[in-house]
Every structure is written in structure tokens, then in C-alpha cells.
TORBAPA-637642 format. One record per residue: residue number from 1; residue in three letters; x, z negated, y negated of N, C-alpha, C in turn. Coordinates in nm, 3 decimals. Layout:
<atoms>
ATOM_nr_rest_n_xx_n_zz_n_yy_ca_xx_ca_zz_ca_yy_c_xx_c_zz_c_yy
ATOM_NUM_Ala_X_Z_Y_X_Z_Y_X_Z_Y;
...
</atoms>
This chain:
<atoms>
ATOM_nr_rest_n_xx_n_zz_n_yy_ca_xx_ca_zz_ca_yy_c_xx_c_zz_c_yy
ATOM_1_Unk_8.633_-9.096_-14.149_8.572_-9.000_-14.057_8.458_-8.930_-14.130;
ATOM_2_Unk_8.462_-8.783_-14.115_8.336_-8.734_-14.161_8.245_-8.689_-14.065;
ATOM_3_Unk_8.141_-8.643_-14.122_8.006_-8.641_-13.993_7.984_-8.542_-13.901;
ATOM_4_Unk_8.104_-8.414_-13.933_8.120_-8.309_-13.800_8.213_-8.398_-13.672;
ATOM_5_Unk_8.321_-8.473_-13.759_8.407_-8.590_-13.648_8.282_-8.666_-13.588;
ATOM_6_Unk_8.220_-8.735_-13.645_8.167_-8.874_-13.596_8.068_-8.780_-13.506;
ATOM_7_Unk_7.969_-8.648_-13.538_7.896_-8.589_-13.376_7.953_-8.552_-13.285;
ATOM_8_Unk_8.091_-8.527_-13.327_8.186_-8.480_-13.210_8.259_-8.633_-13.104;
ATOM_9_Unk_8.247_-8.744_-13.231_8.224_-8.872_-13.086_8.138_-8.912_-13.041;
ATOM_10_Unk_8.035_-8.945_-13.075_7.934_-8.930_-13.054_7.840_-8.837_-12.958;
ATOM_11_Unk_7.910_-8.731_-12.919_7.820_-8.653_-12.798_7.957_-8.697_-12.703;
ATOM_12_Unk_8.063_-8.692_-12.772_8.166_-8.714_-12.624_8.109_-8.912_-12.524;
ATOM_13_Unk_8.080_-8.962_-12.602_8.004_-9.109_-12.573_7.887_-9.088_-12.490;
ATOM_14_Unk_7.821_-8.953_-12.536_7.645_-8.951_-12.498_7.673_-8.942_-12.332;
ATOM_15_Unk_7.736_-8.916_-12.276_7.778_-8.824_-12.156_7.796_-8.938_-12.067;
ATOM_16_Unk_7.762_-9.020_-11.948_7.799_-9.101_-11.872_7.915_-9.157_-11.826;
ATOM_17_Unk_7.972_-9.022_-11.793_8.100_-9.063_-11.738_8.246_-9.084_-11.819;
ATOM_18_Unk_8.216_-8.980_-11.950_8.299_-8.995_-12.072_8.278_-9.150_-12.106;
ATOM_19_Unk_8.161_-9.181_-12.092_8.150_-9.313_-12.184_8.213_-9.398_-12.081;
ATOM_20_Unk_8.191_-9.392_-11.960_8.272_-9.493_-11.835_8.394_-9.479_-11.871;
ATOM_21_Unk_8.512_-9.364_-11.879_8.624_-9.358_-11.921_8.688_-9.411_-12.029;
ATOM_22_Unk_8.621_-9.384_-12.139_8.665_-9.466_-12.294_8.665_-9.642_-12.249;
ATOM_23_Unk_8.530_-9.646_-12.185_8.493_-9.805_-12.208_8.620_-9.846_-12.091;
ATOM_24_Unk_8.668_-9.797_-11.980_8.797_-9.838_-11.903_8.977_-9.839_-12.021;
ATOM_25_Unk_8.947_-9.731_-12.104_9.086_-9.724_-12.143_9.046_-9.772_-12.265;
ATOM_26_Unk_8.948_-9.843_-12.330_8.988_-9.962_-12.372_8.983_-10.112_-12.343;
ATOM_27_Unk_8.954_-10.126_-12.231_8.939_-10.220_-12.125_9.106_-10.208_-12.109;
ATOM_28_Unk_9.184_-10.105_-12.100_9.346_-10.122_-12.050_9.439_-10.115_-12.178;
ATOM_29_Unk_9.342_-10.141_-12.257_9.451_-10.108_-12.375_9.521_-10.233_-12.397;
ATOM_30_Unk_9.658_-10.226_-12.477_9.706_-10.090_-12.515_9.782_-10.034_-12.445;
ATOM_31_Unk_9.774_-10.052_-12.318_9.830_-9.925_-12.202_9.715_-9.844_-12.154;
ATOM_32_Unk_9.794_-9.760_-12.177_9.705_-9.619_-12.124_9.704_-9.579_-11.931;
ATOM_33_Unk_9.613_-9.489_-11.909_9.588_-9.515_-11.762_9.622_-9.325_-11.749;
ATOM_34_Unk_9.686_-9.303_-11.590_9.716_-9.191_-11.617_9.596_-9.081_-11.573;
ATOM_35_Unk_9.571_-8.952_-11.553_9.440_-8.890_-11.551_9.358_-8.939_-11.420;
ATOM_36_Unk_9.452_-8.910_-11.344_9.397_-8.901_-11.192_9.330_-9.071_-11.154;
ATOM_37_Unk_9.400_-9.193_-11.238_9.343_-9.296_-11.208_9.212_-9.323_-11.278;
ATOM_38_Unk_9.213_-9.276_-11.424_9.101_-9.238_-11.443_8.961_-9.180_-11.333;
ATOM_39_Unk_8.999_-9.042_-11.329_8.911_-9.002_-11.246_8.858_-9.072_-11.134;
ATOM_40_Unk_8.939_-9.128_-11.039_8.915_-9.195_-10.927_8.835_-9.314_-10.957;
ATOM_41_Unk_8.875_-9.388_-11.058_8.745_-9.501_-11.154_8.603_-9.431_-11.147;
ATOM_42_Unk_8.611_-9.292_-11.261_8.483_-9.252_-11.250_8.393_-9.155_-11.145;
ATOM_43_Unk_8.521_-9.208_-11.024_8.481_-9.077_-10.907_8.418_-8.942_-10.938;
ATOM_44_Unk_8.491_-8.894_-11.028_8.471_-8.753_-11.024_8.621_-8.688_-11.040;
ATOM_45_Unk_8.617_-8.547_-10.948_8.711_-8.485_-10.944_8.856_-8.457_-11.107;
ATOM_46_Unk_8.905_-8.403_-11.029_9.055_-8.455_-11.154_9.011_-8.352_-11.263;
ATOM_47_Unk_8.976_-8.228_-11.224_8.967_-8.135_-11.325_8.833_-8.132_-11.408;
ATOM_48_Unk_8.727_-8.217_-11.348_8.586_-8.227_-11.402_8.676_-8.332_-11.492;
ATOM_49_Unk_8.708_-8.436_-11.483_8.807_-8.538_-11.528_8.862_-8.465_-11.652;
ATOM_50_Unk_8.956_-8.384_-11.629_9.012_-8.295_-11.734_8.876_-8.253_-11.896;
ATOM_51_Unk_8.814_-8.207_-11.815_8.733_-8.166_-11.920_8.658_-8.283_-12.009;
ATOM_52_Unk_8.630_-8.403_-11.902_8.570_-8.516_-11.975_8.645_-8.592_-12.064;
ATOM_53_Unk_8.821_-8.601_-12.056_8.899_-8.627_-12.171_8.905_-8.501_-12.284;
ATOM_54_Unk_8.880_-8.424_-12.275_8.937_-8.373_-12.333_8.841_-8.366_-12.441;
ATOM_55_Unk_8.663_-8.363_-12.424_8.555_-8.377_-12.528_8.612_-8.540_-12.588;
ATOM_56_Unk_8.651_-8.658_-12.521_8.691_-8.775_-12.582_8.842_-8.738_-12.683;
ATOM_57_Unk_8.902_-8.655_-12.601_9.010_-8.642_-12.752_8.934_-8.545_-12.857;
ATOM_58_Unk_8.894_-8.449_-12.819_8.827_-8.417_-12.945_8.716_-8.444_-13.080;
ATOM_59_Unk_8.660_-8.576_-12.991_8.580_-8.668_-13.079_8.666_-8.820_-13.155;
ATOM_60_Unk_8.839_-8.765_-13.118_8.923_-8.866_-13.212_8.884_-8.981_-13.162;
ATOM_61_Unk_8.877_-9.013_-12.977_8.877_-9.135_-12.912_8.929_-9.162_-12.850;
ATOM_62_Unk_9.061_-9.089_-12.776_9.123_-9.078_-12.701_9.247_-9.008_-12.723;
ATOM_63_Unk_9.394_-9.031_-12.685_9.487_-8.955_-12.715_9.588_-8.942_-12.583;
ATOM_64_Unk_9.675_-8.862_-12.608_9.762_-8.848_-12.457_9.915_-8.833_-12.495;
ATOM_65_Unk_9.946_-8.899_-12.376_10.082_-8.868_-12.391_10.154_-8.845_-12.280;
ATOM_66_Unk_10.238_-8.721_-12.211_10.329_-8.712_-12.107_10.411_-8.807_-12.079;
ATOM_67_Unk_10.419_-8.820_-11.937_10.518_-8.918_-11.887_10.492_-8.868_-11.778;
ATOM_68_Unk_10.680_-8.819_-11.775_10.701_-8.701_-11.645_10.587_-8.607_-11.621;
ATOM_69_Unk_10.534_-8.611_-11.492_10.467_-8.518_-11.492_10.359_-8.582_-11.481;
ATOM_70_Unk_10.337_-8.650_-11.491_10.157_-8.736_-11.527_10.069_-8.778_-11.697;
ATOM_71_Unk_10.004_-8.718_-11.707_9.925_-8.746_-11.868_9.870_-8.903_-11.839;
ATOM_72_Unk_9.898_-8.948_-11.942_9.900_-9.079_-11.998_9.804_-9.093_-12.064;
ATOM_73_Unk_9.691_-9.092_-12.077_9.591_-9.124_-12.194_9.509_-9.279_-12.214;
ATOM_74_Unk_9.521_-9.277_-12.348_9.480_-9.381_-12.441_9.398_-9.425_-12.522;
ATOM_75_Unk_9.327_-9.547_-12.525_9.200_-9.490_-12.653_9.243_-9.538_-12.783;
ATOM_76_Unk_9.244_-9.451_-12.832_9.212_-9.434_-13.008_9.187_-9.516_-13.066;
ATOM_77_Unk_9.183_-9.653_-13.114_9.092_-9.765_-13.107_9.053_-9.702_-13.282;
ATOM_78_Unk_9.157_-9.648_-13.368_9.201_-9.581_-13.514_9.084_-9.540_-13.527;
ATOM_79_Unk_9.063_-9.432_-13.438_8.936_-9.325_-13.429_8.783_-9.373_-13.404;
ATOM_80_Unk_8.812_-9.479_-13.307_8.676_-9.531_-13.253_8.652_-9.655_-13.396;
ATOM_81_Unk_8.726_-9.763_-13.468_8.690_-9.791_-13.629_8.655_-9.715_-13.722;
ATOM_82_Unk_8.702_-9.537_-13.703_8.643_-9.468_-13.815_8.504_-9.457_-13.756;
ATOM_83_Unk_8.497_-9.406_-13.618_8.373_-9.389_-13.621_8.275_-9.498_-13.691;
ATOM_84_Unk_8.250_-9.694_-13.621_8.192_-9.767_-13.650_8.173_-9.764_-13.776;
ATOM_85_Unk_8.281_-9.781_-13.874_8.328_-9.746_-14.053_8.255_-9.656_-14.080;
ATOM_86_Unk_8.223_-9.530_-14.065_8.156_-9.417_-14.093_7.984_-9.458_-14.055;
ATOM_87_Unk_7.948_-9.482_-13.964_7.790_-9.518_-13.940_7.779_-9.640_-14.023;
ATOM_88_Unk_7.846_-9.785_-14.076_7.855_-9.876_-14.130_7.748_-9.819_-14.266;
ATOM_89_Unk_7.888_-9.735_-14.310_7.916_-9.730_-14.447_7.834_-9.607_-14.464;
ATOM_90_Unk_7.797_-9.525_-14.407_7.668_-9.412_-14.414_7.566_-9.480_-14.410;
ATOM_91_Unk_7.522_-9.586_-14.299_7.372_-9.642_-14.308_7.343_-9.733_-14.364;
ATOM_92_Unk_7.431_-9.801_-14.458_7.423_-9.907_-14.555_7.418_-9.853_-14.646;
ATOM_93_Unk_7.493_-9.731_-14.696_7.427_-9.662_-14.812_7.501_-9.774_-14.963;
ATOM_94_Unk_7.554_-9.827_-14.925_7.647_-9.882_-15.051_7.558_-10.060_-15.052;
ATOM_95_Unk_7.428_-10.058_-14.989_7.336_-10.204_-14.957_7.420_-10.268_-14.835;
ATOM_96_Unk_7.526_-10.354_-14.841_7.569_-10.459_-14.738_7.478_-10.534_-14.615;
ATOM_97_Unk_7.374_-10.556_-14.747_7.278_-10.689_-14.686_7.214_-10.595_-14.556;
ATOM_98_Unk_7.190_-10.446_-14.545_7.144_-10.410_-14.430_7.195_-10.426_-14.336;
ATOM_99_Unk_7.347_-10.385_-14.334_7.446_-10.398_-14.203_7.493_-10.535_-14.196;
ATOM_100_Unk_7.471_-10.614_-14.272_7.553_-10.721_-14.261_7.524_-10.813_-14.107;
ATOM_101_Unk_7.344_-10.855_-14.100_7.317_-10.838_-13.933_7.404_-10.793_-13.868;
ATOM_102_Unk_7.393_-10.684_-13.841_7.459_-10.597_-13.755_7.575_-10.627_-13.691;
ATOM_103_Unk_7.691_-10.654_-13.807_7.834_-10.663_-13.836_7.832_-10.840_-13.768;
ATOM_104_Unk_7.716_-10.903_-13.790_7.765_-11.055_-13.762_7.738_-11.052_-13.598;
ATOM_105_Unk_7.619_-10.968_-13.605_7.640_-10.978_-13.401_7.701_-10.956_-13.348;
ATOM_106_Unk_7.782_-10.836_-13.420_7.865_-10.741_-13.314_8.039_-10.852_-13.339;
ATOM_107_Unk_8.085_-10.890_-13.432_8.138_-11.016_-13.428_8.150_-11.127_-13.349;
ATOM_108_Unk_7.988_-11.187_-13.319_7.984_-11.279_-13.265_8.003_-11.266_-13.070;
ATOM_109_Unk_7.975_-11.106_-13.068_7.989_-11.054_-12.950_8.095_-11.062_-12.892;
ATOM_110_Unk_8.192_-11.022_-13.034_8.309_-10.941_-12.943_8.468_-11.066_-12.975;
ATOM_111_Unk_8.401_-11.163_-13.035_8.480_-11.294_-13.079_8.482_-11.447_-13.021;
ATOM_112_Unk_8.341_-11.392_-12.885_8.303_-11.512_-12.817_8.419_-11.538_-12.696;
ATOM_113_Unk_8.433_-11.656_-12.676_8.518_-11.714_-12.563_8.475_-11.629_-12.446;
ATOM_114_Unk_8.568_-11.581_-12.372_8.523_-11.511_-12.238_8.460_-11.603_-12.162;
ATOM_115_Unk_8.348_-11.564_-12.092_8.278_-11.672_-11.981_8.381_-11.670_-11.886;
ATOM_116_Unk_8.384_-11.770_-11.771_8.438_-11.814_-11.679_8.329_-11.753_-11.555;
ATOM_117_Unk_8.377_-11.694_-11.475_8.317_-11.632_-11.339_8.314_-11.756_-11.218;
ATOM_118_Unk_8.182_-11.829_-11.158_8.213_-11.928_-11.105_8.218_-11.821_-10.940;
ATOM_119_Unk_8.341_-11.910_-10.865_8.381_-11.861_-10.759_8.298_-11.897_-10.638;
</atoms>
């Protein structure tokens, strides 16, 4: 990823409801959710909806695909590693030991046993 891509995900993220959307369709991955269920998640209208995928596909986080007459969209997970890869490897600057922190939290985050929800 280069750094006109990575501001172009990066503002599509900055945005509330974009970021509610990505963080759902990769919450459903790797099935994709179709627009309108989207929208209704982020309660905003289908065509405000429209426009909020469409800054996420253009920041290479999101992709679509027809089925019949309903859009199918998906997240990128490809796009969303270049991004992380690209800030990694830009703000480490070729020094590991800076990101390496970083890389072990976000690891330890995303590698931990799911908690149990007591009922």
C-alpha cells in the first residue's frame, strides 16, 4: 500500500459510521452482508449507506459483489493488512524494536481466548 491508498483508508475509518460498517463486515466475515442490512445496523438511510461504502471501497477495505439484485459487500481483510503493513513498516522505519510493542499487543489482543458472557 502506498500513502495516497493508506489516507484514502484512513479518512474512510475516520467517519463513524464507515468505521461501524467495516468493523460489522468483518465481524461477518468471510460472508459478506448485503447493503440494506448494513444500513439498518448503522441506521442510516440506504443511499447515505451507499455513499459510506463506497469511500470504504475506495480506501481498498471493502469490496462488492452482485447477487441478483442485492450488492453483497465484504471486507477486504488483503487491503485492511496493507494498510496495518504500510503504517508498521513506515513507522518503524526499517527499527523493529519500535513496533515490535505494538505488534505483541495487538497479537495478544486479537489471539486471546474469547471471554465467556455470564448469563
Amino acid at each position: 500500500m502506498d500513502a495516497k491508498k493508506s489516507q484514502a483508508a484512513f479518512a474512510a475509518l475516520a467517519q463513524p459510521t464507515r468505521l461501524k460498517a467495516f468493523r460489522k463486515l468483518v465481524a461477518a466475515h468471510p460472508n459478506g452482508l448485503p447493503a440494506g442490512e448494513i444500513a439498518q445496523f448503522c441506521k442510516v438511510p440506504h443511499n447515505t449507506m451507499s455513499t459510506h461504502l463506497a469511500a470504504l471501497m475506495r480506501g481498498g477495505l471493502i469490496a462488492v459483489a452482485r447477487q441478483g439484485r442485492s450488492m453483497n459487500y465484504r471486507a477486504n481483510l488483503d487491503g485492511f493488512r496493507g494498510l496495518i503493513d504500510f503504517m508498521l513498516r513506515d513507522c518503524c522505519n526499517g527499527r523493529p524494536e519500535i513496533c515490535a510493542p505494538v505488534v505483541d499487543e495487538f497479537n495478544a489482543a486479537c489471539c486471546a481466548p474469547a471471554r465467556k458472557v455470564a448469563s
